[in-house]
PQR file with spaces between the fields and no chain letter, atoms N, CA, C, O and H, PARSE charges and radii, in Angstrom:
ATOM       1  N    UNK     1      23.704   18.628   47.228 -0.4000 1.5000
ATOM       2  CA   UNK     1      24.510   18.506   46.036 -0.0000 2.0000
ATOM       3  C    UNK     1      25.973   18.732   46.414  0.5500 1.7000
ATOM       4  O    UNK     1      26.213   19.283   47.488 -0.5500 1.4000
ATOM       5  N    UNK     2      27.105   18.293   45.499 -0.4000 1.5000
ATOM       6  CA   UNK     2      27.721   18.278   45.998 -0.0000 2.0000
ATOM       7  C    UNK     2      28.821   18.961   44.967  0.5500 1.7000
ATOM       8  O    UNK     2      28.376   19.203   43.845 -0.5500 1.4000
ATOM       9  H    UNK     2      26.910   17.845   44.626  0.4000 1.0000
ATOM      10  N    UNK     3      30.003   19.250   45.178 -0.4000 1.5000
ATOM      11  CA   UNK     3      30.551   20.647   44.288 -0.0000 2.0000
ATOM      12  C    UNK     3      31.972   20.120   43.941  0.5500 1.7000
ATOM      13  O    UNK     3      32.839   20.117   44.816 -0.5500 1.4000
ATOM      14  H    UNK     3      30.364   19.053   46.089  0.4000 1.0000
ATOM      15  N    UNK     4      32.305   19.548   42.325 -0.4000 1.5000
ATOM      16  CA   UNK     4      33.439   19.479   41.754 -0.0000 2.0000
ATOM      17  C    UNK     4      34.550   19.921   42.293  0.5500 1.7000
ATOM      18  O    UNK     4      35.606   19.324   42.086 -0.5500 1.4000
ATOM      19  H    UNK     4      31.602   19.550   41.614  0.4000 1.0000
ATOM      20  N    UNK     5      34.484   21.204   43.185 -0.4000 1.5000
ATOM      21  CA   UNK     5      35.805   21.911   42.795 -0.0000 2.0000
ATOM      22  C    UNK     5      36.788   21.703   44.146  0.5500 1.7000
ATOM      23  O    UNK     5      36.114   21.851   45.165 -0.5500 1.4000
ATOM      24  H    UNK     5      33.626   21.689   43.353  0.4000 1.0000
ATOM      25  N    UNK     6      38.291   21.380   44.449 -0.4000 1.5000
ATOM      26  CA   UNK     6      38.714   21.123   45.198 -0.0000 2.0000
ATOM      27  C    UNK     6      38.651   21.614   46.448  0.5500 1.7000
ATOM      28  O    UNK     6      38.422   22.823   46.460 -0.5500 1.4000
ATOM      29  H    UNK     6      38.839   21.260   43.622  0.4000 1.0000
ATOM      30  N    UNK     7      38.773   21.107   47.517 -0.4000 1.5000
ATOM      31  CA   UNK     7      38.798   21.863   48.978 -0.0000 2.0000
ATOM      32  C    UNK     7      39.961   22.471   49.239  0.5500 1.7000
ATOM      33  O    UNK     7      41.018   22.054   48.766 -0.5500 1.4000
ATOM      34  H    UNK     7      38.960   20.124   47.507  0.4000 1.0000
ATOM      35  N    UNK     8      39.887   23.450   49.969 -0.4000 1.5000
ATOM      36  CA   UNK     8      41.414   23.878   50.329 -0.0000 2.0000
ATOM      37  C    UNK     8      42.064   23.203   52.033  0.5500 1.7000
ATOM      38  O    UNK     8      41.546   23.667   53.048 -0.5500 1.4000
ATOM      39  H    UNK     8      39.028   23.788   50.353  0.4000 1.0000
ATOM      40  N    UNK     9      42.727   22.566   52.112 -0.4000 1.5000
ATOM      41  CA   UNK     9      43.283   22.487   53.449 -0.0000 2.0000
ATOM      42  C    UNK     9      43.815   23.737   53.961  0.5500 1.7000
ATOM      43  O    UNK     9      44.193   24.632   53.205 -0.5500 1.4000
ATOM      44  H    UNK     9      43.148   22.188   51.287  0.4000 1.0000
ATOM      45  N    UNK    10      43.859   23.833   55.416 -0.4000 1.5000
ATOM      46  CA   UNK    10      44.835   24.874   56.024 -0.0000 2.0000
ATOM      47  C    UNK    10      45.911   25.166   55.592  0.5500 1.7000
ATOM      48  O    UNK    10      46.229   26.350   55.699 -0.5500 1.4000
ATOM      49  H    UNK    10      43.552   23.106   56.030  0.4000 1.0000
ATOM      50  N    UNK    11      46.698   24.394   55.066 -0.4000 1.5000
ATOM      51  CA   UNK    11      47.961   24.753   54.654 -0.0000 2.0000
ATOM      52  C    UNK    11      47.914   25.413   53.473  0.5500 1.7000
ATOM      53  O    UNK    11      48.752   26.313   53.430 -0.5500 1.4000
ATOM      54  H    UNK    11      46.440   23.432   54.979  0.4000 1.0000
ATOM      55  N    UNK    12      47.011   25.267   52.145 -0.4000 1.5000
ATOM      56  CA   UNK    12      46.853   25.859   51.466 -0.0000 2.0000
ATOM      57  C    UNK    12      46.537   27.482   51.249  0.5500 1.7000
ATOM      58  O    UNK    12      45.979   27.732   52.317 -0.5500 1.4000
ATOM      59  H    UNK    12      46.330   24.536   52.180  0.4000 1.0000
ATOM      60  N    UNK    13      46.557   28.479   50.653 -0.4000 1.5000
ATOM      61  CA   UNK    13      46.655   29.757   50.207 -0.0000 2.0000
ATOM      62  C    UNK    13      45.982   29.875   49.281  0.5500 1.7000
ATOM      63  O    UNK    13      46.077   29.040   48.382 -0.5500 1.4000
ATOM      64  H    UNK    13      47.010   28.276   49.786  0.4000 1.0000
ATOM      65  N    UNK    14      45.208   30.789   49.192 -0.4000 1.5000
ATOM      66  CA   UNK    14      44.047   30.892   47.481 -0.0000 2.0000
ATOM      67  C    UNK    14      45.468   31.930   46.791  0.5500 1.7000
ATOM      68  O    UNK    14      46.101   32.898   47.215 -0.5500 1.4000
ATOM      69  H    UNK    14      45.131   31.467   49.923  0.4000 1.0000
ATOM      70  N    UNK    15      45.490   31.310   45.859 -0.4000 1.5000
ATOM      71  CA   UNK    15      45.932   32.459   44.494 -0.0000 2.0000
ATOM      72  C    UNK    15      45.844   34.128   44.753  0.5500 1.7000
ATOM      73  O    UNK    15      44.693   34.565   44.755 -0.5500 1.4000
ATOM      74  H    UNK    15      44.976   30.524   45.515  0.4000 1.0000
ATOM      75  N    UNK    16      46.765   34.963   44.940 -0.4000 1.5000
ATOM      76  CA   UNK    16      46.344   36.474   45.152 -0.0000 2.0000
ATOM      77  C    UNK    16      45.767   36.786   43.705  0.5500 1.7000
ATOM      78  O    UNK    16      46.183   36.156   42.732 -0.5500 1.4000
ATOM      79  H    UNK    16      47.700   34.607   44.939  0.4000 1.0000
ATOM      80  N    UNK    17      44.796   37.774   43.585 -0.4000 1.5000
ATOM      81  CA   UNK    17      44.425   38.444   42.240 -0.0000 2.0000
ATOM      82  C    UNK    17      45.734   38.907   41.195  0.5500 1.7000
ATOM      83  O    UNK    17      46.952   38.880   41.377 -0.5500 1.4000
ATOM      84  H    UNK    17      44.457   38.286   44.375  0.4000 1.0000
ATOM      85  N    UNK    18      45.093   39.240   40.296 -0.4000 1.5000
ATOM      86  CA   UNK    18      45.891   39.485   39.262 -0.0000 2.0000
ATOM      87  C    UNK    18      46.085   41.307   39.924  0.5500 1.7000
ATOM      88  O    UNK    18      45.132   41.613   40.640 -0.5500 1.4000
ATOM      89  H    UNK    18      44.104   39.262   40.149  0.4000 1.0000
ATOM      90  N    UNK    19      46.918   42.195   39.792 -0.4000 1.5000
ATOM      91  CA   UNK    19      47.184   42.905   39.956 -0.0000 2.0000
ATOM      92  C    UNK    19      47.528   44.524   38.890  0.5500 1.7000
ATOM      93  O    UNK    19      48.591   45.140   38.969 -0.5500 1.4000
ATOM      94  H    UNK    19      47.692   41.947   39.210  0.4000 1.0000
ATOM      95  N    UNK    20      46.851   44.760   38.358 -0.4000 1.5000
ATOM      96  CA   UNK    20      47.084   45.664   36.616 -0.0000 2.0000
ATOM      97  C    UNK    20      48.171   46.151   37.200  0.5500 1.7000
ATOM      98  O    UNK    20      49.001   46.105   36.292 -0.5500 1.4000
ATOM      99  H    UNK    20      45.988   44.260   38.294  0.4000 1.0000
ATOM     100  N    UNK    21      48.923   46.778   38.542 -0.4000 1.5000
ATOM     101  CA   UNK    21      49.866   48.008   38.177 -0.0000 2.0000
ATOM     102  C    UNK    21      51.122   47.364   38.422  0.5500 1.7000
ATOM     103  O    UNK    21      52.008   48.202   38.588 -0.5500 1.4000
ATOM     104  H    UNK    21      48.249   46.815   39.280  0.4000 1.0000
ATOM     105  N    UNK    22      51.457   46.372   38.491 -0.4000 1.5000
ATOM     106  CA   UNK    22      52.321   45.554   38.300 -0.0000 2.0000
ATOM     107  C    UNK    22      52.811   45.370   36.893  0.5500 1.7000
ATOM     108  O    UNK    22      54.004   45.393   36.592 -0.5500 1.4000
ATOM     109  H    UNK    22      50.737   45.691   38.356  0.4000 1.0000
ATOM     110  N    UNK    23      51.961   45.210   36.167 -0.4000 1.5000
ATOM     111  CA   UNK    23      52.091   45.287   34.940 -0.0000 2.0000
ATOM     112  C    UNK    23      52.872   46.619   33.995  0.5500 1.7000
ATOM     113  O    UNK    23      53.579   46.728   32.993 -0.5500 1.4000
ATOM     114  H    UNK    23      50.991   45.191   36.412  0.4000 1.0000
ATOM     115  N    UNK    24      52.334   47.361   34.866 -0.4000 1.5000
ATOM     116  CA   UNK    24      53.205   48.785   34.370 -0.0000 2.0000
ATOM     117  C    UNK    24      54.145   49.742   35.082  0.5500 1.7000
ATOM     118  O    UNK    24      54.606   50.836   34.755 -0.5500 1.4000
ATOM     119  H    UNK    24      51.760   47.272   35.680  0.4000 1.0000
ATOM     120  N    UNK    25      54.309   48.843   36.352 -0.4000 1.5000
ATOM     121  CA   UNK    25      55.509   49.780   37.016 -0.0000 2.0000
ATOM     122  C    UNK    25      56.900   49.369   36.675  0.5500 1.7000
ATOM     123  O    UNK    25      57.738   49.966   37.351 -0.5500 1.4000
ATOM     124  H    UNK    25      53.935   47.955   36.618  0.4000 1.0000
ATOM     125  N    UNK    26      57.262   48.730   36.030 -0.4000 1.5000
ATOM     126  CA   UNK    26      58.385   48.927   35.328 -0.0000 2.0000
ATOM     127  C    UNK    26      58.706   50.173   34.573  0.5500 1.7000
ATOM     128  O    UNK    26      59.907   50.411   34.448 -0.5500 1.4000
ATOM     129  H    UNK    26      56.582   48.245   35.480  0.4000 1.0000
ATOM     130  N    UNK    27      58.122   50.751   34.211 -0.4000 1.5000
ATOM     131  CA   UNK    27      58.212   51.709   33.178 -0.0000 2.0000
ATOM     132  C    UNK    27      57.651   53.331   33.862  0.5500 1.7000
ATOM     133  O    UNK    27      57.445   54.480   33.471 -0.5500 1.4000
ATOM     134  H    UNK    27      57.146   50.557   34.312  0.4000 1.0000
ATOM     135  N    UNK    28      57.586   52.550   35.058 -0.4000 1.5000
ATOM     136  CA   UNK    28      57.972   54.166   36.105 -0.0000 2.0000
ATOM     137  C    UNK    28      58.919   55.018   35.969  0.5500 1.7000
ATOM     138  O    UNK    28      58.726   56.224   36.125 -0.5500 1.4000
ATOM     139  H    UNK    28      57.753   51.616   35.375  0.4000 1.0000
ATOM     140  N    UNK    29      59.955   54.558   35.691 -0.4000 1.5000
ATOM     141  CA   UNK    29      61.475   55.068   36.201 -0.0000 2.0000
ATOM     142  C    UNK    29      61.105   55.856   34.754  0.5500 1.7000
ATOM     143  O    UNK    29      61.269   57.039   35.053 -0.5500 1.4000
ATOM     144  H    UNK    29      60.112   53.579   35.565  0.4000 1.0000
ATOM     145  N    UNK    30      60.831   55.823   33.819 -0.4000 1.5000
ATOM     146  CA   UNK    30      60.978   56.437   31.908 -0.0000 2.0000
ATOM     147  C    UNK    30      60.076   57.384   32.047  0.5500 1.7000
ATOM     148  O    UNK    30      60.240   58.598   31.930 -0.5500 1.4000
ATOM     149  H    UNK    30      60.697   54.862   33.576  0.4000 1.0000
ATOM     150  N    UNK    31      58.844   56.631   32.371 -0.4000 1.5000
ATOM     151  CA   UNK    31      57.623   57.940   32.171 -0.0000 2.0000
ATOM     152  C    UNK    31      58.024   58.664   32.459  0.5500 1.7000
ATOM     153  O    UNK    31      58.667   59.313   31.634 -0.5500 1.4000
ATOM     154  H    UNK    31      58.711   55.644   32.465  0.4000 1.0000
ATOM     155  N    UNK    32      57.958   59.124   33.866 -0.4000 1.5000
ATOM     156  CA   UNK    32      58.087   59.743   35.194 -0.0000 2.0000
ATOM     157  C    UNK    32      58.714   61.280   34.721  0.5500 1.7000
ATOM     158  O    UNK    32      58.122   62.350   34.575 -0.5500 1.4000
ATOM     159  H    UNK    32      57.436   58.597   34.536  0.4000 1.0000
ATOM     160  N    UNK    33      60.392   60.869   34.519 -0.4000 1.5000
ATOM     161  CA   UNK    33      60.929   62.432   33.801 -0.0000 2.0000
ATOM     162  C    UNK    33      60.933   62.515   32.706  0.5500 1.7000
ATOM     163  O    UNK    33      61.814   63.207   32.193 -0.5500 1.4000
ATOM     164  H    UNK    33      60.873   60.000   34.637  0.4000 1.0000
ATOM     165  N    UNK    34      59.864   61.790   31.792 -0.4000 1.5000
ATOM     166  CA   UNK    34      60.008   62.419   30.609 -0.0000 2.0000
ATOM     167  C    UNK    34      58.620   63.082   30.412  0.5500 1.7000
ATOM     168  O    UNK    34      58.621   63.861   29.459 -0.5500 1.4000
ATOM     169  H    UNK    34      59.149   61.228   32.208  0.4000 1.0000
ATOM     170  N    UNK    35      57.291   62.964   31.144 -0.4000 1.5000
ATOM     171  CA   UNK    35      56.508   63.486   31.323 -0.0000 2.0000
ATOM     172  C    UNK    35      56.458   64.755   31.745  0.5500 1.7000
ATOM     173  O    UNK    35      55.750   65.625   31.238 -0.5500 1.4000
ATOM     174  H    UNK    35      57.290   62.331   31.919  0.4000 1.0000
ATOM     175  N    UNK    36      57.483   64.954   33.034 -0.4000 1.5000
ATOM     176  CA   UNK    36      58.058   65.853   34.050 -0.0000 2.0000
ATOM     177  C    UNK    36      58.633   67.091   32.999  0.5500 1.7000
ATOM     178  O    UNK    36      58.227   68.252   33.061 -0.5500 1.4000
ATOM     179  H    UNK    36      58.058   64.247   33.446  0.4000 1.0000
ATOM     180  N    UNK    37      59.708   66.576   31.982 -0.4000 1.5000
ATOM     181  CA   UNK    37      60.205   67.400   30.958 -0.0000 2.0000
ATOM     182  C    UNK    37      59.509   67.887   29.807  0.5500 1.7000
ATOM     183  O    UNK    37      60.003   68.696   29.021 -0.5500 1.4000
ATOM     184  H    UNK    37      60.038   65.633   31.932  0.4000 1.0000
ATOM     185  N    UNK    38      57.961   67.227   29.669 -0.4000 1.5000
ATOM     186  CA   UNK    38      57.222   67.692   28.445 -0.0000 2.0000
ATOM     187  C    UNK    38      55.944   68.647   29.402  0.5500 1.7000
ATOM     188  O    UNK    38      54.887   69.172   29.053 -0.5500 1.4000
ATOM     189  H    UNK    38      57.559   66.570   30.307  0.4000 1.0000
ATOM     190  N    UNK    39      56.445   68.576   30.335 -0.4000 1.5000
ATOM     191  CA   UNK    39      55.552   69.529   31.149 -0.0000 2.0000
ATOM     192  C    UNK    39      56.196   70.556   31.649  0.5500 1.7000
ATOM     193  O    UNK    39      55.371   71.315   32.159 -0.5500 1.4000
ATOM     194  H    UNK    39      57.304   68.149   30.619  0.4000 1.0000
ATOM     195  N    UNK    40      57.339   70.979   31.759 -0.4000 1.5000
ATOM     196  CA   UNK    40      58.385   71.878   31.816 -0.0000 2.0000
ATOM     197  C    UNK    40      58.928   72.711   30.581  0.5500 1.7000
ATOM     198  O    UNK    40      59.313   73.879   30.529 -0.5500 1.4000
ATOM     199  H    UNK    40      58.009   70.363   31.344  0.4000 1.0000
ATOM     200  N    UNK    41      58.819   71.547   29.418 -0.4000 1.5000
ATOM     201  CA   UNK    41      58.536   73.057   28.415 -0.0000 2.0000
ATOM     202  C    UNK    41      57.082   73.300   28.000  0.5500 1.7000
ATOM     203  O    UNK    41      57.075   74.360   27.374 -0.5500 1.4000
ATOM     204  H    UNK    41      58.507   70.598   29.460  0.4000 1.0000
ATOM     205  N    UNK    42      55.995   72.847   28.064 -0.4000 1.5000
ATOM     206  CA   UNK    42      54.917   73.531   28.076 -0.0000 2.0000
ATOM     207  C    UNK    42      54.616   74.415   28.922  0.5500 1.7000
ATOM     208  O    UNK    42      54.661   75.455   28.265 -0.5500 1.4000
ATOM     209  H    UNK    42      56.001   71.986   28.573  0.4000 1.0000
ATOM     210  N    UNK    43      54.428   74.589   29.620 -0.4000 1.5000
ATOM     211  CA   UNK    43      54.585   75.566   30.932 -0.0000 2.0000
ATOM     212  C    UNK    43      55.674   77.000   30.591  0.5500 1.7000
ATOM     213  O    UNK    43      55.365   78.186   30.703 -0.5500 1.4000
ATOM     214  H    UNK    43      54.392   73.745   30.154  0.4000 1.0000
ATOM     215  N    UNK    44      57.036   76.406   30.142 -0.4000 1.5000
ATOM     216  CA   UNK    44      57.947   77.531   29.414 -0.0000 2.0000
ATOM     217  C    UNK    44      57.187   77.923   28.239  0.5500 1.7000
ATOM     218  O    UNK    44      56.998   79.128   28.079 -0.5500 1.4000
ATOM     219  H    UNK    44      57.287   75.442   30.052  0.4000 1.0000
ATOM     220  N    UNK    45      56.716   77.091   27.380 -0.4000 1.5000
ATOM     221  CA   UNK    45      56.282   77.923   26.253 -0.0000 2.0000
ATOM     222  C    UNK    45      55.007   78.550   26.533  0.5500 1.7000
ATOM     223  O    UNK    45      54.706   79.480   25.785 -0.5500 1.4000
ATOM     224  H    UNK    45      56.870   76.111   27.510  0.4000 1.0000
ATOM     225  N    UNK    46      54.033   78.174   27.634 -0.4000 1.5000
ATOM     226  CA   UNK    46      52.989   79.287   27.579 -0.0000 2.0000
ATOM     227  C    UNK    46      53.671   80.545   28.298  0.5500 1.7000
ATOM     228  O    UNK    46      53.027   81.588   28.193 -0.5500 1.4000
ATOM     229  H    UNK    46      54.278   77.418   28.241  0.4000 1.0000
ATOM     230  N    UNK    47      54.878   80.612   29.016 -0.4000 1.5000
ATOM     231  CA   UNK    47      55.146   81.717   29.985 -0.0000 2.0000
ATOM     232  C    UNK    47      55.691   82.771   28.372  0.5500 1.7000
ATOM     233  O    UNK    47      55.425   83.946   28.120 -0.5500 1.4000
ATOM     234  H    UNK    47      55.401   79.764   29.101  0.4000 1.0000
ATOM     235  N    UNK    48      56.469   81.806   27.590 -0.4000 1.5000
ATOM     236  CA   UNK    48      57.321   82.918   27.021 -0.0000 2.0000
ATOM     237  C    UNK    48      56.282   83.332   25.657  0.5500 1.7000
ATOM     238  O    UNK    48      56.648   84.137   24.801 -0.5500 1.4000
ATOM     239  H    UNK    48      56.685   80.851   27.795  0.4000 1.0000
ATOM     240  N    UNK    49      54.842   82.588   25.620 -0.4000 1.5000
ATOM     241  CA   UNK    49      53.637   83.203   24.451 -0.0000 2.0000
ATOM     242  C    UNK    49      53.250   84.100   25.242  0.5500 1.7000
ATOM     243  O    UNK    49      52.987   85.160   24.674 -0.5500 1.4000
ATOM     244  H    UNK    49      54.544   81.934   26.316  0.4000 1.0000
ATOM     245  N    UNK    50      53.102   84.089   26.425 -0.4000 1.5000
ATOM     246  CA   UNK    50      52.211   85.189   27.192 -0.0000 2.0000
ATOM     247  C    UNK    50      53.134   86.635   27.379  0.5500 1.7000
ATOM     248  O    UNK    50      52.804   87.820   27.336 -0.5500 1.4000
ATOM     249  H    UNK    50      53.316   83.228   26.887  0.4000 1.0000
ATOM     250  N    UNK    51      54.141   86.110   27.555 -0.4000 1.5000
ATOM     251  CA   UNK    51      54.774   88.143   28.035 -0.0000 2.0000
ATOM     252  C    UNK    51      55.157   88.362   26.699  0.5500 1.7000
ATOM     253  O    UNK    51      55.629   89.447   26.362 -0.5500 1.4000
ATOM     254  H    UNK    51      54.409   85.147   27.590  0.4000 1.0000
């Protein structure tokens, strides 16, 4: 049998996958210290509930 789908020559390259974190590393640079800063006062506010 024989199969519809095109051959690839040598010169050709298959498609790389789709990649998810591509999708969201733009938005590295934002998270990053503002996560950093909501974890810096939690951390302050359990130090200053505890003493």
């Amino acid at each position: 049998m024989s199969s519809h789908e095109p051959r690839q020559t040598h010169g050709e390259t298959p498609a790389a996958p789709h990649d998810p974190v591509e999708d969201i590393i733009h938005a590295v640079p934002i998270v990053l210290p503002v996560a950093g800063g909501v974890l810096m006062f939690l951390l302050a506010f359990i130090a200053v509930y505890l003493a």
